[in-house]
C-alpha positions in Angstrom: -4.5 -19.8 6.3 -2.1 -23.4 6.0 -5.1 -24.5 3.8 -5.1 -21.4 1.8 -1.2 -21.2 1.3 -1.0 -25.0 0.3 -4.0 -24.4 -2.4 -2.4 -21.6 -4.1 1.2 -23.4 -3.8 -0.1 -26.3 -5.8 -1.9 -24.2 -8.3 1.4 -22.7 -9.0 2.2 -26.1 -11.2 -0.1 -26.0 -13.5 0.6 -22.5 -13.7 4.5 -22.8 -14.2 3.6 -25.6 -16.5 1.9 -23.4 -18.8 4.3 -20.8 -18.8 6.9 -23.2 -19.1 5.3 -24.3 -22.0 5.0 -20.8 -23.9 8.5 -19.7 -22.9 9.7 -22.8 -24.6 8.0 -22.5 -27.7 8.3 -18.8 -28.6 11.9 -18.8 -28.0 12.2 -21.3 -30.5 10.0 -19.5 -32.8 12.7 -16.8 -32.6 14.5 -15.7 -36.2 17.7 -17.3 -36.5 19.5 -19.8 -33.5 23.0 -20.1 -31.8 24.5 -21.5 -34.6 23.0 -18.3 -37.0 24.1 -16.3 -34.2 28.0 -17.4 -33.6 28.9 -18.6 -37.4 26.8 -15.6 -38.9 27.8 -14.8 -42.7 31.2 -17.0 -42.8 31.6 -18.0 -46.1 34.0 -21.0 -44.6 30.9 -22.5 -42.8 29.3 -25.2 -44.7 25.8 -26.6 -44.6 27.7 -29.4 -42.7 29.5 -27.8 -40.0 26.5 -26.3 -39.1 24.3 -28.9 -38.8 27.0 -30.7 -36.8 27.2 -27.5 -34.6 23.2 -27.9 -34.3 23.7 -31.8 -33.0 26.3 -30.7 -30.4 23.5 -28.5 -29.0 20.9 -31.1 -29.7 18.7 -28.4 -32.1 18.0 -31.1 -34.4 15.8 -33.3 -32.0 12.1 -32.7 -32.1 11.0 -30.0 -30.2 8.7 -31.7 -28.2 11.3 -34.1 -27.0 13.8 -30.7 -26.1 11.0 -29.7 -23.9 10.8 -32.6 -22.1 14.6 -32.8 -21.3 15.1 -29.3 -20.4 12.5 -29.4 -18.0 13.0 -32.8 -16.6 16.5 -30.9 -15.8 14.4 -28.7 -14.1 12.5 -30.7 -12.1 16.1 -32.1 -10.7 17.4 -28.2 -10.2 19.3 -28.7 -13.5 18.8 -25.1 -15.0 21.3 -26.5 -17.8 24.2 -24.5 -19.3 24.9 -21.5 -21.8 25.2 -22.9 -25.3 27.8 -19.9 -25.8 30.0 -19.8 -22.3 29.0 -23.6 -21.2 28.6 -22.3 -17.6 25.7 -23.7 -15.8 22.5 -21.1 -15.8 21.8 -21.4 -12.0 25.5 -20.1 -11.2 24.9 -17.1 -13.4 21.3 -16.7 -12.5 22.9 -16.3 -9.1 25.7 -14.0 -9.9 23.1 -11.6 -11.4 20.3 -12.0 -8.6 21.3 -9.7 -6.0 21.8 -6.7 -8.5 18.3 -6.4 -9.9 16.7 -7.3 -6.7 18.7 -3.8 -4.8 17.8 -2.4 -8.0 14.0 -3.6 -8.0 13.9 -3.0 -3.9 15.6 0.9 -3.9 13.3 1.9 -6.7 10.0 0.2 -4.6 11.6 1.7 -1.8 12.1 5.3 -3.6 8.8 5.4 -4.7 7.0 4.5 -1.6 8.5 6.7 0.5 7.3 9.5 -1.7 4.2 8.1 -3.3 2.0 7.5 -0.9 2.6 10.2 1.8 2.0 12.2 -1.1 -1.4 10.6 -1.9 -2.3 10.7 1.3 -1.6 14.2 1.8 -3.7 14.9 -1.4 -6.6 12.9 -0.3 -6.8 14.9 3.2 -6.6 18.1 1.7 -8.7 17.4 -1.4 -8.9 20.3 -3.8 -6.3 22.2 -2.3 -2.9 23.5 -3.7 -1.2 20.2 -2.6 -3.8 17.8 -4.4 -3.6 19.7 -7.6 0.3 20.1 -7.8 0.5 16.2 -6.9 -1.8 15.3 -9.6 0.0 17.4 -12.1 2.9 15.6 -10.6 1.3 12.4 -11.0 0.3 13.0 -14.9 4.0 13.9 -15.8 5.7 11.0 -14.0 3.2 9.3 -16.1 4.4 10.8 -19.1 8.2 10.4 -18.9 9.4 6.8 -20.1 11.8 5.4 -17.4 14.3 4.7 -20.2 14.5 8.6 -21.1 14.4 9.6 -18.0 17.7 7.1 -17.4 19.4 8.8 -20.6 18.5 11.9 -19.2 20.3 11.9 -15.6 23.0 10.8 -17.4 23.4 13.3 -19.7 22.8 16.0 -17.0 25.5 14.2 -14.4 28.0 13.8 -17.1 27.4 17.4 -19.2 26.7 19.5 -16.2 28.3 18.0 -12.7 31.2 16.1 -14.9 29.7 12.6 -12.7 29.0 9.5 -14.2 28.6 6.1 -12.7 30.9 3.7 -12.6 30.6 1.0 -15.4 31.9 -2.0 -13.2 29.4 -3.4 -10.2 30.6 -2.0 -7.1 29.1 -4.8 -4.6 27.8 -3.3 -1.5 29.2 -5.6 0.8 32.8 -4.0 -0.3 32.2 -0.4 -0.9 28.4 1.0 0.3 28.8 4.4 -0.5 30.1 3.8 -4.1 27.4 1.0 -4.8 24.8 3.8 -3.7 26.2 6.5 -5.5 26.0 3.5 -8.7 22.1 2.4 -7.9 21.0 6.0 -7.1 20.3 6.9 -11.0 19.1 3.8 -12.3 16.8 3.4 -9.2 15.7 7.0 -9.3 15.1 6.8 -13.4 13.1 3.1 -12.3 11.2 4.8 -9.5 9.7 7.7 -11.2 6.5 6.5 -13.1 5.9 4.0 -9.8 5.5 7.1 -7.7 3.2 8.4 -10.3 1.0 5.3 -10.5 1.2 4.7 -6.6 0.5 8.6 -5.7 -2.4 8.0 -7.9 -3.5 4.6 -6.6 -3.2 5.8 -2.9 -5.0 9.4 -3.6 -8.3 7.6 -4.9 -8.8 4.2 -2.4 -7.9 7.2 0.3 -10.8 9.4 -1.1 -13.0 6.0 -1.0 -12.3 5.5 2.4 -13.0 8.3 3.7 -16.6 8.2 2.6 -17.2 5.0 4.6 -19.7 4.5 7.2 -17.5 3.9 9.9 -15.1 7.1 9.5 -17.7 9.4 9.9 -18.6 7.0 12.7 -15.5 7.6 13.9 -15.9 11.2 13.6 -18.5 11.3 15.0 -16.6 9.8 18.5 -15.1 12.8 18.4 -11.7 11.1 17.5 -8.9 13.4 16.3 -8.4 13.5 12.4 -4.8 12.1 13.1 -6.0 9.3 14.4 -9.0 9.4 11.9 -6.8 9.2 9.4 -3.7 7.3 10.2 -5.4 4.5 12.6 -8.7 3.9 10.5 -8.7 5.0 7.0 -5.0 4.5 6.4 -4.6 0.6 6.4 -8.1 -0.3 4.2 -6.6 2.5 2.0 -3.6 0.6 1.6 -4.7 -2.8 0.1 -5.2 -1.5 -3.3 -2.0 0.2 -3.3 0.1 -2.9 -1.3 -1.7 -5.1 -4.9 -0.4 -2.3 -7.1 3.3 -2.3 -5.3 3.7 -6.1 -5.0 3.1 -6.2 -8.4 5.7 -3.7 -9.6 8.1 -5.4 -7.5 7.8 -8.9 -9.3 7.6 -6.7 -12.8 10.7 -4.9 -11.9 12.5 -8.0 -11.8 12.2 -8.7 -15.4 11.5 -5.0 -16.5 14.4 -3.6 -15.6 16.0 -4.9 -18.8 16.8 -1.2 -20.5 17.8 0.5 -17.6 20.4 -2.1 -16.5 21.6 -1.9 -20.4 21.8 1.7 -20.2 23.9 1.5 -16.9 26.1 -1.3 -17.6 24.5 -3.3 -14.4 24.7 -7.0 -15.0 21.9 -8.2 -13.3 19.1 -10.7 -14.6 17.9 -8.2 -17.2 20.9 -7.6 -18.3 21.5 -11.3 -18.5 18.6 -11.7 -20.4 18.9 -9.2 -23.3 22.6 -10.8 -23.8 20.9 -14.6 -24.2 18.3 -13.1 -26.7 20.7 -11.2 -28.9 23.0 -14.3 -28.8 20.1 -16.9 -29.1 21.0 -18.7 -26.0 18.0 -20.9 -25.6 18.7 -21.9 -22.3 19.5 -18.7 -21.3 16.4 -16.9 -22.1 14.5 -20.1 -21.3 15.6 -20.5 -17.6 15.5 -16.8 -17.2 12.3 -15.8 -18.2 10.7 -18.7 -16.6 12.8 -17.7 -13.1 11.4 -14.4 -13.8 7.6 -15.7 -14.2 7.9 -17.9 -10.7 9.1 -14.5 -9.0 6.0 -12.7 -10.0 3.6 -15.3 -9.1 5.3 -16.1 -5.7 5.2 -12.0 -5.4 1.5 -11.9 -6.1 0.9 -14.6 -3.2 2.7 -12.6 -0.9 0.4 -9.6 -1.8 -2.1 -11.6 -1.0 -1.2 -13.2 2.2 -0.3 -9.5 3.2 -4.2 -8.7 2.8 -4.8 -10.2 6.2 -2.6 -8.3 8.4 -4.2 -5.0 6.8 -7.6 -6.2 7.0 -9.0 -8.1 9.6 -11.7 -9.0 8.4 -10.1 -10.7 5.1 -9.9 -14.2 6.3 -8.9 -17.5 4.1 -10.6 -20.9 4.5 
């Protein structure tokens, strides 16, 4: 397992390497820059304040060589500052964190407690009532975009129960009912098509399992279906649908970007749509590449978790 971990920790430099590499490059491929961004159409700027603006922000050294010094800044936990607010990226990066991770964990959390009892349930009683409402279910959480579905809770909160969130972070270290009563919508609106796709996930490796050898072996013990079912079948069934969650998690880190806009929550999504509109290099830069680590750290941990649910998984 040491062996294993260490492996896939070093691949994760070449990897980051790469990414850093296409992050940097397609935000500079962006229409427009900073400068475009903050003079705009001032007929006061001249072609010589702005290329003096463009030094000051050292745009006019070869890209190549920006590369190098942003991530040798990198390397020494430098995440640089904003070229607009001149605060340093890790403090912000910080400030934002903990929002979109409760925001990322309550809509996981929303959806699994729903999702895969549900596909469980569905599996067992195959063909039944409950499997055909769940997949109906399943096909219409499909359906519904989560950033509709965000417009619409508001819009039934605020029309018919006169409620709407409030639009300033209530921290939930302060106030834990009102930063619930804040997340609950947003998560809810997150949580929706992840309980479709997880229902659905769960539902068909539960169906596979049940076919296997060794549960009609186990049937044929003489075992009760309870333990059949929630001792045997259920952790094999869940590897598929542990992949499928782990990576939702690290993709609801950076794909929470609309639904924090739509509810005013400032977390890294939020943070990132403000450095793209602005053209905040280092912004979207240090963001998106924070963003990449998380998802490939999150699909480690997915797979180290294969071997607690599977025994027989073992890594050399």
């Amino acid at each position: 397992m040491g062996k294993y971990i260490l492996r896939r920790l070093l691949l994760l430099l070449p990897t980051l390497v790469g990414m850093s590499l296409l992050i940097f490059f397609m935000v500079h491929l962006m229409p427009g820059d900073i400068v475009d961004a903050m003079i705009g159409a001032d007929p006061l700027a001249t072609p010589e304040a702005k290329a003096a603006l463009r030094r000051s922000f050292g745009l006019d050294e070869p890209l190549l060589l920006q590369y190098v010094r942003w991530i040798a800044g990198i390397v020494q936990g430098d995440f640089g500052k904003s070229f607009r607010t001149n605060q340093p990226l890790a403090q912000n990066l910080l400030q934002c964190l903990p929002i979109t991770i409760e925001l990322a964990c309550l809509a996981v959390f929303m959806s699994v407690i729903v999702a895969v009892p549900l596909g469980v349930l569905s599996a067992i009683k195959r063909n039944s009532q409950i499997d055909f409402w769940a997949r109906i279910a399943g096909l219409l959480g499909l359906a519904f975009p989560n950033f509709w579905l965000a417009t619409m809770f508001l819009l039934i909160t605020s029309v018919i129960f006169h409620w709407v969130p409030s639009i300033f972070w209530v921290s939930p270290l302060q106030d834990p009912g009102g930063n619930l009563q804040q997340m609950f919508l947003p998560a809810l609106a997150l949580s929706v098509q992840l309980m479709a796709i997880e229902m659905r996930m769960a539902r068909t490796t539960m169906l596979e399992v049940l076919r296997a050898d060794y549960i009609r072996t186990a049937r044929a013990k003489g075992l009760r279906d309870s333990v059949v079912y929630f001792k045997h079948a259920l952790k094999n069934a869940m590897i598929p649908v542990i992949t499928v969650i782990g990576i939702q998690l690290g993709g609801l880190m950076g794909g929470s970007v609309i639904i924090e806009q739509i509810f005013g929550l400032p977390g890294v999504g939020w943070y990132l749509l403000q450095g793209i509109l602005n053209r905040d290099y280092p912004v979207v830069q240090a963001t998106v590449l924070f963003l990449a680590t998380v998802f490939i750290v999150m699909n480690l941990i997915v797979d180290l978790a294969y071997a607690f649910l599977d025994p027989r998984i073992k890594y050399t």
